[in-house]
N, CA, C and O atoms as a GROMACS GRO file, in nm:
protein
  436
    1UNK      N    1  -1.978  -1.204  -1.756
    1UNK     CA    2  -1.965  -1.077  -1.685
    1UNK      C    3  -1.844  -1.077  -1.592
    1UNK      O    4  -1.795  -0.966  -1.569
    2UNK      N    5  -1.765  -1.227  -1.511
    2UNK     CA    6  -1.689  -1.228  -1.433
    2UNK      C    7  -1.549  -1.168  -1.524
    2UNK      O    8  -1.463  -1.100  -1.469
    3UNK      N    9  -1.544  -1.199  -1.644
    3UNK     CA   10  -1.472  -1.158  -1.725
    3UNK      C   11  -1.401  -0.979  -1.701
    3UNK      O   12  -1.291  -0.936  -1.666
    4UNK      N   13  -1.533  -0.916  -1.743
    4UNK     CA   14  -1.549  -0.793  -1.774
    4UNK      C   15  -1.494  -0.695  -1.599
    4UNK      O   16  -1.420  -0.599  -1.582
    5UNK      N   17  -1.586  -0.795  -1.487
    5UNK     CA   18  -1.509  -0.718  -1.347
    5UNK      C   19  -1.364  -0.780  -1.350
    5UNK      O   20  -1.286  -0.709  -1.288
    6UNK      N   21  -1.315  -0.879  -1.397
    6UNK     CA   22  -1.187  -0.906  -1.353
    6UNK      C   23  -1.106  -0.766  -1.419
    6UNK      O   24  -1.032  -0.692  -1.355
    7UNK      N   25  -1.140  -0.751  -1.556
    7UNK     CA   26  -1.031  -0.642  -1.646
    7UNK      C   27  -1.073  -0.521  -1.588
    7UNK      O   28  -0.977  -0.444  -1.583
    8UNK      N   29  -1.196  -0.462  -1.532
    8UNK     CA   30  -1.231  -0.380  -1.432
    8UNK      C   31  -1.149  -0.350  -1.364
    8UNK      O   32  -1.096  -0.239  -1.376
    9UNK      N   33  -1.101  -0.458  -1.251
    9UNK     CA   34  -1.003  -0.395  -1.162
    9UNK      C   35  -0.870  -0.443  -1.162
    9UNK      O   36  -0.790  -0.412  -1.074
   10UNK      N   37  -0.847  -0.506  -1.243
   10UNK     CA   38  -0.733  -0.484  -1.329
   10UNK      C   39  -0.641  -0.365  -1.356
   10UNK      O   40  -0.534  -0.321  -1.314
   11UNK      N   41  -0.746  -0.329  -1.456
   11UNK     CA   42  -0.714  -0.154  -1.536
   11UNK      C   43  -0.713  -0.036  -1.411
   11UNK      O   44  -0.633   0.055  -1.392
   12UNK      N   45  -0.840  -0.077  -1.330
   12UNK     CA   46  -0.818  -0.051  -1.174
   12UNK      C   47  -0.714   0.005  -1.096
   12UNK      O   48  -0.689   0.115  -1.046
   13UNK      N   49  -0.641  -0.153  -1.105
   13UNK     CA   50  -0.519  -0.131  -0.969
   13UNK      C   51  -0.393  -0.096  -1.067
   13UNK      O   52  -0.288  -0.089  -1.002
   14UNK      N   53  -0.377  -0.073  -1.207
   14UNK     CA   54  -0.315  -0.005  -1.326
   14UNK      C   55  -0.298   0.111  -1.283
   14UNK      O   56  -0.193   0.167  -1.249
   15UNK      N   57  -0.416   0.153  -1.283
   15UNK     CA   58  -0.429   0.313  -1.303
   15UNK      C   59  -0.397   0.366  -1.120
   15UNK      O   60  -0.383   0.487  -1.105
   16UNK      N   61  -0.390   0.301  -1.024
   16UNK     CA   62  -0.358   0.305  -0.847
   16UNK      C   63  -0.267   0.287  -0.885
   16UNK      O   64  -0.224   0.396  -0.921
   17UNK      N   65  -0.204   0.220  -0.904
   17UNK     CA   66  -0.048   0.188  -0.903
   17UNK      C   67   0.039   0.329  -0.969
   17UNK      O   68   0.126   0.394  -0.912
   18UNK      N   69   0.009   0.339  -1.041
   18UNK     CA   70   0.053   0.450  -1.144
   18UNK      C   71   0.102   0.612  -1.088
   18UNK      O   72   0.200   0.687  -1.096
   19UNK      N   73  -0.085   0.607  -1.004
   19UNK     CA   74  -0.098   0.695  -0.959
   19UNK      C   75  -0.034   0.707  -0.844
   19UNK      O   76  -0.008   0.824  -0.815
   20UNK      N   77   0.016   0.590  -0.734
   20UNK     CA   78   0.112   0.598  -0.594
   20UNK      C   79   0.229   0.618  -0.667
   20UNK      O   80   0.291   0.712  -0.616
   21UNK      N   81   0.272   0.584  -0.738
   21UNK     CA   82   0.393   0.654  -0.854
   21UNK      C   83   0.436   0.760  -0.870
   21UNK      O   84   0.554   0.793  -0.866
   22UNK      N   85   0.334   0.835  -0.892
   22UNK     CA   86   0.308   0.952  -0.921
   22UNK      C   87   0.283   1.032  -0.812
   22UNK      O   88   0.324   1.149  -0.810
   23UNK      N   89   0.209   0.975  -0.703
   23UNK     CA   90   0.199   0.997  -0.565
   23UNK      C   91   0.346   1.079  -0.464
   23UNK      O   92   0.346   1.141  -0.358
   24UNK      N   93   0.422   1.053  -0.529
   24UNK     CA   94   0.554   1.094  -0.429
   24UNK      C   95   0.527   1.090  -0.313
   24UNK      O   96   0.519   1.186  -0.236
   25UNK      N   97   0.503   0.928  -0.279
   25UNK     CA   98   0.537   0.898  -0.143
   25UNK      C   99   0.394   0.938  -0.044
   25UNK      O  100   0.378   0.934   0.078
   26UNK      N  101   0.296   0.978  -0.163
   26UNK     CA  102   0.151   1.039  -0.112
   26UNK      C  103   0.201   1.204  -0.015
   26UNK      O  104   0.161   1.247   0.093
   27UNK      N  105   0.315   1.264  -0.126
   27UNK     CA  106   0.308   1.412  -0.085
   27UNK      C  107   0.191   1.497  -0.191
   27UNK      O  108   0.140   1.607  -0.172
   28UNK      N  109   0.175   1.420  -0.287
   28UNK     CA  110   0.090   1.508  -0.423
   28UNK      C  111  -0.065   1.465  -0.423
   28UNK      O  112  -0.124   1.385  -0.496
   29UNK      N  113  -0.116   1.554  -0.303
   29UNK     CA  114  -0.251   1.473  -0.328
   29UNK      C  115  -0.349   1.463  -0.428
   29UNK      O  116  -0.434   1.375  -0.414
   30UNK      N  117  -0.354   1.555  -0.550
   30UNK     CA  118  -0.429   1.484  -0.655
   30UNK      C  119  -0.376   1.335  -0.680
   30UNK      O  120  -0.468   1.256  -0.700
   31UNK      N  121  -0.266   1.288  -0.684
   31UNK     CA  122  -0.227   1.170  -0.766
   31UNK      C  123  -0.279   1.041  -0.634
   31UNK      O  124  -0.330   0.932  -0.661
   32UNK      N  125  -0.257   1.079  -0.527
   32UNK     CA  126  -0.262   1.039  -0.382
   32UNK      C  127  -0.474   0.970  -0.395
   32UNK      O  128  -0.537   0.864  -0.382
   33UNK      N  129  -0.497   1.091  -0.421
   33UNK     CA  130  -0.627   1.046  -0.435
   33UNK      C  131  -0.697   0.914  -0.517
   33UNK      O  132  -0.743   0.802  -0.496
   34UNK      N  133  -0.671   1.009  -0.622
   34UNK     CA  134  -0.673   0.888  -0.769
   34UNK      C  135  -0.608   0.784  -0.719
   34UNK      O  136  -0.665   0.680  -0.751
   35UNK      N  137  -0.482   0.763  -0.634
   35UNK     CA  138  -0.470   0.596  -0.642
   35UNK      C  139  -0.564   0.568  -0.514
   35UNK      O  140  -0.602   0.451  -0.524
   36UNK      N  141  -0.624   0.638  -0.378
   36UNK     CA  142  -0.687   0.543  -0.323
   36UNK      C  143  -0.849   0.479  -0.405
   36UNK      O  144  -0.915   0.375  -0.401
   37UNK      N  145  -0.855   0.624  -0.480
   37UNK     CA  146  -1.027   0.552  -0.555
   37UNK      C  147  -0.983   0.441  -0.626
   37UNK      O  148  -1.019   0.324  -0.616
   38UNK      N  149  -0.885   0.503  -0.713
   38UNK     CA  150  -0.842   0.349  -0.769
   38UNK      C  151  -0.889   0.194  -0.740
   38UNK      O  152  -0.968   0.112  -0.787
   39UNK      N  153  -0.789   0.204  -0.632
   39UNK     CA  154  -0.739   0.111  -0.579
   39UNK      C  155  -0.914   0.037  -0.492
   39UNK      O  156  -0.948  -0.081  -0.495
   40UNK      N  157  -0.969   0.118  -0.447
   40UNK     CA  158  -1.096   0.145  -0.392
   40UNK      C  159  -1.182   0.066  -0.526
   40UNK      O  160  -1.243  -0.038  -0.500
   41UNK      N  161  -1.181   0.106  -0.628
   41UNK     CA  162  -1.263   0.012  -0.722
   41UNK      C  163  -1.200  -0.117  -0.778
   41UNK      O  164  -1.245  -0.226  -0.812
   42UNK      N  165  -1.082  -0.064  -0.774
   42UNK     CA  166  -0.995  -0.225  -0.824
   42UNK      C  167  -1.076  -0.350  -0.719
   42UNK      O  168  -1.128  -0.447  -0.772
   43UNK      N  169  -1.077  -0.334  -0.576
   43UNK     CA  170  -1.086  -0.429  -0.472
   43UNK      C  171  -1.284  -0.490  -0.485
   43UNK      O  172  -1.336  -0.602  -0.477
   44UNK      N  173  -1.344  -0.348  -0.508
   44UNK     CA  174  -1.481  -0.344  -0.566
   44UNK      C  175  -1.478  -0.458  -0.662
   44UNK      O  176  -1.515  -0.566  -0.615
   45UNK      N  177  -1.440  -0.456  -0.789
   45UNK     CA  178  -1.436  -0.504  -0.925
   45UNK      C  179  -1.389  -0.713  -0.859
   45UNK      O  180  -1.445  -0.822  -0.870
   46UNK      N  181  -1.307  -0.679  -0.819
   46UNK     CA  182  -1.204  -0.819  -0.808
   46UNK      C  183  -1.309  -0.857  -0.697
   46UNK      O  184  -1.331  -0.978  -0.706
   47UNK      N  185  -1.368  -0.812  -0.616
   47UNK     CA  186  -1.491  -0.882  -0.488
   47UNK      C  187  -1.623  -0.944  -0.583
   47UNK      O  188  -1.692  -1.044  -0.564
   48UNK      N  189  -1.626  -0.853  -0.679
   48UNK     CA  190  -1.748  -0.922  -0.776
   48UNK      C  191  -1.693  -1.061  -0.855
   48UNK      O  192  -1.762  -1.160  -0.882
   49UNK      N  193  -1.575  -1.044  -0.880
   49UNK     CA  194  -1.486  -1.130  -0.946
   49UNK      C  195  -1.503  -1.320  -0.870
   49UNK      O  196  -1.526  -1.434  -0.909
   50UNK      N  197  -1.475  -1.252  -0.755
   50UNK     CA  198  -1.433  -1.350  -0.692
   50UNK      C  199  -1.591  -1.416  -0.591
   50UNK      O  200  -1.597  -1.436  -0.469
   51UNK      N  201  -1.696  -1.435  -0.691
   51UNK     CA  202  -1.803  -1.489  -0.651
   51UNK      C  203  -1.866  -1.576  -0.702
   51UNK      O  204  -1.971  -1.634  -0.672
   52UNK      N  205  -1.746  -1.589  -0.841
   52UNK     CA  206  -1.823  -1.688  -0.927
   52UNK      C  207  -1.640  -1.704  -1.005
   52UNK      O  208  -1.623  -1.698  -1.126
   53UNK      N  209  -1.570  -1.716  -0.944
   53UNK     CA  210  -1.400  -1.728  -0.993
   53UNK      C  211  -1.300  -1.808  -0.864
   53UNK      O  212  -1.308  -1.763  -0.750
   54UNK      N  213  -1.213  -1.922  -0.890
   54UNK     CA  214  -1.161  -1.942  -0.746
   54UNK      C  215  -1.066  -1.836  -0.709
   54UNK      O  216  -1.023  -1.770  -0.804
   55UNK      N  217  -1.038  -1.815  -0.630
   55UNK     CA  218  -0.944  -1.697  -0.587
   55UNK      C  219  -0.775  -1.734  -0.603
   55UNK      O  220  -0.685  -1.651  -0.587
   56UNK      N  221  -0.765  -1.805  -0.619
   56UNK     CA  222  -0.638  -1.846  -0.706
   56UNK      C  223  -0.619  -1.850  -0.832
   56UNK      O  224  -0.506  -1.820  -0.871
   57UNK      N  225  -0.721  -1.890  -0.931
   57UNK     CA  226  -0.721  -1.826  -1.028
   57UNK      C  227  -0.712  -1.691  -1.083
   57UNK      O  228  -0.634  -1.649  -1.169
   58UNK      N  229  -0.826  -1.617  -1.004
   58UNK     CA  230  -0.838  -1.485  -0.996
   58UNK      C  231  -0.714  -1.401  -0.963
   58UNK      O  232  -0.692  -1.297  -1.026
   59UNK      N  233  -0.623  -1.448  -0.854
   59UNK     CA  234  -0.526  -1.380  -0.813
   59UNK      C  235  -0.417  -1.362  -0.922
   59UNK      O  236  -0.357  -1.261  -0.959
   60UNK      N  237  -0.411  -1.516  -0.967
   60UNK     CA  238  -0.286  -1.495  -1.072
   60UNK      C  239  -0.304  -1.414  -1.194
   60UNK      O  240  -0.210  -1.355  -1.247
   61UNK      N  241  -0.464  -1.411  -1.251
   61UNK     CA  242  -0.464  -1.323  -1.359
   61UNK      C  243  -0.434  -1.208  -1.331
   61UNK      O  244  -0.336  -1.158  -1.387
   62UNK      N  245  -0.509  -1.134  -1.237
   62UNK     CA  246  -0.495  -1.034  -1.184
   62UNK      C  247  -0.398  -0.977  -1.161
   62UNK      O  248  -0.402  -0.859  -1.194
   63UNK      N  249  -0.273  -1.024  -1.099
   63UNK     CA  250  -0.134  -0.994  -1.065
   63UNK      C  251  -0.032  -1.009  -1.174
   63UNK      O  252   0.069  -0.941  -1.193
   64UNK      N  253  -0.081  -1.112  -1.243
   64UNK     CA  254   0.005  -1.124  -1.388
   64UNK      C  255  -0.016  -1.027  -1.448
   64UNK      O  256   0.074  -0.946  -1.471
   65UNK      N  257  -0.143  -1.011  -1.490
   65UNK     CA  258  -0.162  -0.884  -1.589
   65UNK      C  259  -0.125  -0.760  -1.520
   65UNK      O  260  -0.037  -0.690  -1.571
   66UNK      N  261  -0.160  -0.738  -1.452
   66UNK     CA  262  -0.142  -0.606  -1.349
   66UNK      C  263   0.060  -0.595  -1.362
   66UNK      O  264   0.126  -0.494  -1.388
   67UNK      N  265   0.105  -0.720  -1.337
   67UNK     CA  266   0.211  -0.697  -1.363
   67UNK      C  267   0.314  -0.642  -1.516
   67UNK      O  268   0.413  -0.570  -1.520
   68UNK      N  269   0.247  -0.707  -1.618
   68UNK     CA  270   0.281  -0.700  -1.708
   68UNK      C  271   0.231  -0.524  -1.773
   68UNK      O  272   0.306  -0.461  -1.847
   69UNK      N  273   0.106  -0.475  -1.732
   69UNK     CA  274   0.074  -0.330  -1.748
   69UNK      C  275   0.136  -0.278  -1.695
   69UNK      O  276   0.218  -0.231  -1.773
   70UNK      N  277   0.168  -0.234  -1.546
   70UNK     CA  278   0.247  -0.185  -1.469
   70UNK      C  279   0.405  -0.163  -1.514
   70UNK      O  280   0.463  -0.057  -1.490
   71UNK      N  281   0.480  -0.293  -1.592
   71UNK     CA  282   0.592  -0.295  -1.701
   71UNK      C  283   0.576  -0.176  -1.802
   71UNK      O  284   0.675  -0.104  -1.814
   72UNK      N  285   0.462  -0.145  -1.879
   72UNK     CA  286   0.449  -0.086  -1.951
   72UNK      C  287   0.458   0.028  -1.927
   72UNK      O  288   0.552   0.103  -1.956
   73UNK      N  289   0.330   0.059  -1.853
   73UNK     CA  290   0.355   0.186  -1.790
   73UNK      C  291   0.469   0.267  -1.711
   73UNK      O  292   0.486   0.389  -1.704
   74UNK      N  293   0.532   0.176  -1.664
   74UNK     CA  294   0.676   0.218  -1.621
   74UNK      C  295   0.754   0.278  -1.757
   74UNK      O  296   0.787   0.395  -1.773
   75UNK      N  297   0.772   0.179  -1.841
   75UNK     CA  298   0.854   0.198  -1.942
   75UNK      C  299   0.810   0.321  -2.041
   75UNK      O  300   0.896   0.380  -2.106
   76UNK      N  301   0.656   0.358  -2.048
   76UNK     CA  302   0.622   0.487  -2.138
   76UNK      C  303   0.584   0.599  -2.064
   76UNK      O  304   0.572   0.711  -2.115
   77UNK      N  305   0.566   0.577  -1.956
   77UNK     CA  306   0.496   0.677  -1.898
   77UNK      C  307   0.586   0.746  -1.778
   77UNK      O  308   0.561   0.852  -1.721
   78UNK      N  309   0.714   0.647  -1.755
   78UNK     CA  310   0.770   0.728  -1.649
   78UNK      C  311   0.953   0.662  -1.664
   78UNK      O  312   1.040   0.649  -1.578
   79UNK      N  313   0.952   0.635  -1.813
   79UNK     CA  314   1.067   0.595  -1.860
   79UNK      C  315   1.190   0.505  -1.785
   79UNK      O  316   1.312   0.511  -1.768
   80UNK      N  317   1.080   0.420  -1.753
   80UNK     CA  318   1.199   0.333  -1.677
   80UNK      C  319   1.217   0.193  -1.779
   80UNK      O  320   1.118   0.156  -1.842
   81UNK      N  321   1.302   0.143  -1.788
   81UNK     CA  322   1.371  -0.001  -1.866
   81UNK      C  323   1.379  -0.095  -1.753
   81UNK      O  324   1.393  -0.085  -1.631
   82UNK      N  325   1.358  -0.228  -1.873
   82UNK     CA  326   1.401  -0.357  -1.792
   82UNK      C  327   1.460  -0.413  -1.866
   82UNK      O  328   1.437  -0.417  -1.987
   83UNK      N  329   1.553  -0.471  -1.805
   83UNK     CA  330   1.659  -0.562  -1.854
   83UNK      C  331   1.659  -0.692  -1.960
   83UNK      O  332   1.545  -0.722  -1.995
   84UNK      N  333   1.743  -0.756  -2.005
   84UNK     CA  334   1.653  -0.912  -2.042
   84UNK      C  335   1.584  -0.970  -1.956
   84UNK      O  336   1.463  -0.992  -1.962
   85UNK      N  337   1.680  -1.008  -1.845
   85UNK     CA  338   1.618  -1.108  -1.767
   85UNK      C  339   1.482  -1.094  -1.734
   85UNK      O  340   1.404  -1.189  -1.734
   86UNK      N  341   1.425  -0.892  -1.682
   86UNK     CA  342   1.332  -0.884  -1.658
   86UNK      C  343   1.195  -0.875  -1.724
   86UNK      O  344   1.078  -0.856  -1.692
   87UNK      N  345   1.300  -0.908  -1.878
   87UNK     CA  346   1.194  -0.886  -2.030
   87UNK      C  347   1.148  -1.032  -1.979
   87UNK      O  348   1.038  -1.044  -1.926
   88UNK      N  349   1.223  -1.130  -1.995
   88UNK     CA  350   1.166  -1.247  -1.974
   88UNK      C  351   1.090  -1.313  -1.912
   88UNK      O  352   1.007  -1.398  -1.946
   89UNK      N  353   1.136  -1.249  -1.761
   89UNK     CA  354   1.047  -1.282  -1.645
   89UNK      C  355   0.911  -1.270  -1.709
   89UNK      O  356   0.847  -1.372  -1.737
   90UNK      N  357   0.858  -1.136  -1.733
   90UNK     CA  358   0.702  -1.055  -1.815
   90UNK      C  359   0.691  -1.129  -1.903
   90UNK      O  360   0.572  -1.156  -1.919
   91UNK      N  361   0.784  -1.203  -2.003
   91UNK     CA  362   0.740  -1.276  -2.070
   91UNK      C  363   0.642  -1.449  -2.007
   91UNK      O  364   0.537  -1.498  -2.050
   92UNK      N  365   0.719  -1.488  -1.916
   92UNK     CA  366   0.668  -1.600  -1.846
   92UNK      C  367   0.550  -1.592  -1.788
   92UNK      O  368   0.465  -1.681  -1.788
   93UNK      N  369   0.539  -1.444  -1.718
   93UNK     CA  370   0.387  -1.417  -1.695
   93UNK      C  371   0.326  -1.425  -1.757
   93UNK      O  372   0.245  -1.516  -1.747
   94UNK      N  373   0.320  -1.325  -1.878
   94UNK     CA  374   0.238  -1.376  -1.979
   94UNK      C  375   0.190  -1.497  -1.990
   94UNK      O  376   0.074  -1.533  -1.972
   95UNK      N  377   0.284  -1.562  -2.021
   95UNK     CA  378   0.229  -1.722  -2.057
   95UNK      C  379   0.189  -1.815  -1.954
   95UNK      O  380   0.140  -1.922  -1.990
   96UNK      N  381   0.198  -1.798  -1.868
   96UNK     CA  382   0.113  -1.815  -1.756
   96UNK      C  383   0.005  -1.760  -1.721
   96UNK      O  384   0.004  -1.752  -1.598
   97UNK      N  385  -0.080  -1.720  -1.763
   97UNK     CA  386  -0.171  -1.606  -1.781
   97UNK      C  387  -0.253  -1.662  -1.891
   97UNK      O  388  -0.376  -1.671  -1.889
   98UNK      N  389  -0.167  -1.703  -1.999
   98UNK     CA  390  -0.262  -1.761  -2.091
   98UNK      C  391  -0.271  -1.898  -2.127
   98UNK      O  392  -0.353  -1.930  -2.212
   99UNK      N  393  -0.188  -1.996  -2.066
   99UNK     CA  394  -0.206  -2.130  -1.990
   99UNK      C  395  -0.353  -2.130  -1.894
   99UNK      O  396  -0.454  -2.201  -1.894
  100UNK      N  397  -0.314  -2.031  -1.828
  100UNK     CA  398  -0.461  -2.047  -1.700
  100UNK      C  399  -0.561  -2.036  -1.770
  100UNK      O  400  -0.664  -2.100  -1.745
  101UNK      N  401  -0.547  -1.937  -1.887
  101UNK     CA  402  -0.708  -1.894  -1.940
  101UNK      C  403  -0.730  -2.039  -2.073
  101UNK      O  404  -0.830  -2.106  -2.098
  102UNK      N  405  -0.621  -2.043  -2.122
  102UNK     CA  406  -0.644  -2.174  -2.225
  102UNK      C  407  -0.697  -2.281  -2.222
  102UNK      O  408  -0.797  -2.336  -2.268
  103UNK      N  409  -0.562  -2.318  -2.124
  103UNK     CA  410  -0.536  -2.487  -2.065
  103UNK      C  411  -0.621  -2.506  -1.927
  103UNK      O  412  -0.649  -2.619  -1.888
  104UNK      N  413  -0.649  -2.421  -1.877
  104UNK     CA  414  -0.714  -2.467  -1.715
  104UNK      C  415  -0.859  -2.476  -1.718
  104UNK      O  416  -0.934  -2.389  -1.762
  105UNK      N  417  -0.903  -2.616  -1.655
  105UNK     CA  418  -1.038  -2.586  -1.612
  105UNK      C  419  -1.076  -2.564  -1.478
  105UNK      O  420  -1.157  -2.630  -1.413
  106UNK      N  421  -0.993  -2.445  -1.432
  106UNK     CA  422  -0.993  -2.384  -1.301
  106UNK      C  423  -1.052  -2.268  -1.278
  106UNK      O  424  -1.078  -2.230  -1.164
  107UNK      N  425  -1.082  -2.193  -1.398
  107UNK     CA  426  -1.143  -2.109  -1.413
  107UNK      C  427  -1.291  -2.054  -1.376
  107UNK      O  428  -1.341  -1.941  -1.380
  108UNK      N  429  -1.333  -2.161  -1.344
  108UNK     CA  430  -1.493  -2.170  -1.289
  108UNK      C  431  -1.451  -2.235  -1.150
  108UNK      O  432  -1.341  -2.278  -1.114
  109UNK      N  433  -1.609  -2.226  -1.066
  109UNK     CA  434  -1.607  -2.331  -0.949
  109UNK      C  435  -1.716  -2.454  -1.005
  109UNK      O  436  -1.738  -2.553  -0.936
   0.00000   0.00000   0.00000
């Protein structure tokens, strides 16, 4: 189940992020809103997370992935590009991300 709240607020702080994006600076308050609930369940989701997860583990998935969506969403949803270098960087996350989940037995307490 720790699984299922981690991608919870994950997709969570995805969809907050997006939405302070979209936010202009929190002049547009529909978008303004949506990112504090967001963001409001992301912290929900990742508190359940982090009761049976070490919080260093937890953090890096969380931020990795979050990072690597957030890439995306930039790039389709509000047409912004990244460079090589910054292709790569996302690439390293990645794999760091799936080192932790592979290779680590850090994953539990």
């Amino acid at each position: 189940m720790n699984w299922i709240f981690l991608s919870a607020a994950i997709c969570a702080e995805v969809i907050g992020t997006s939405a302070l994006k979209a936010s202009d600076g929190f002049t547009r308050p529909i978008p303004a809103i949506i990112c504090a609930v967001a963001f409001g369940i992301a912290f929900y989701f990742l508190s359940l997370t982090l009761k049976v997860m070490p919080i260093g583990i937890v953090y890096a998935i969380w931020s990795g992935a979050g990072i690597v969506l957030i890439s995306l969403m930039g790039y389709f949803i509000f047409g912004q590009t990244l460079d090589l270098p910054a292709m790569v960087g996302v690439g390293l996350i990645i794999l760091g991300v799936v080192v932790i989940n592979t290779l680590s037995g850090s994953t539990t307490h």
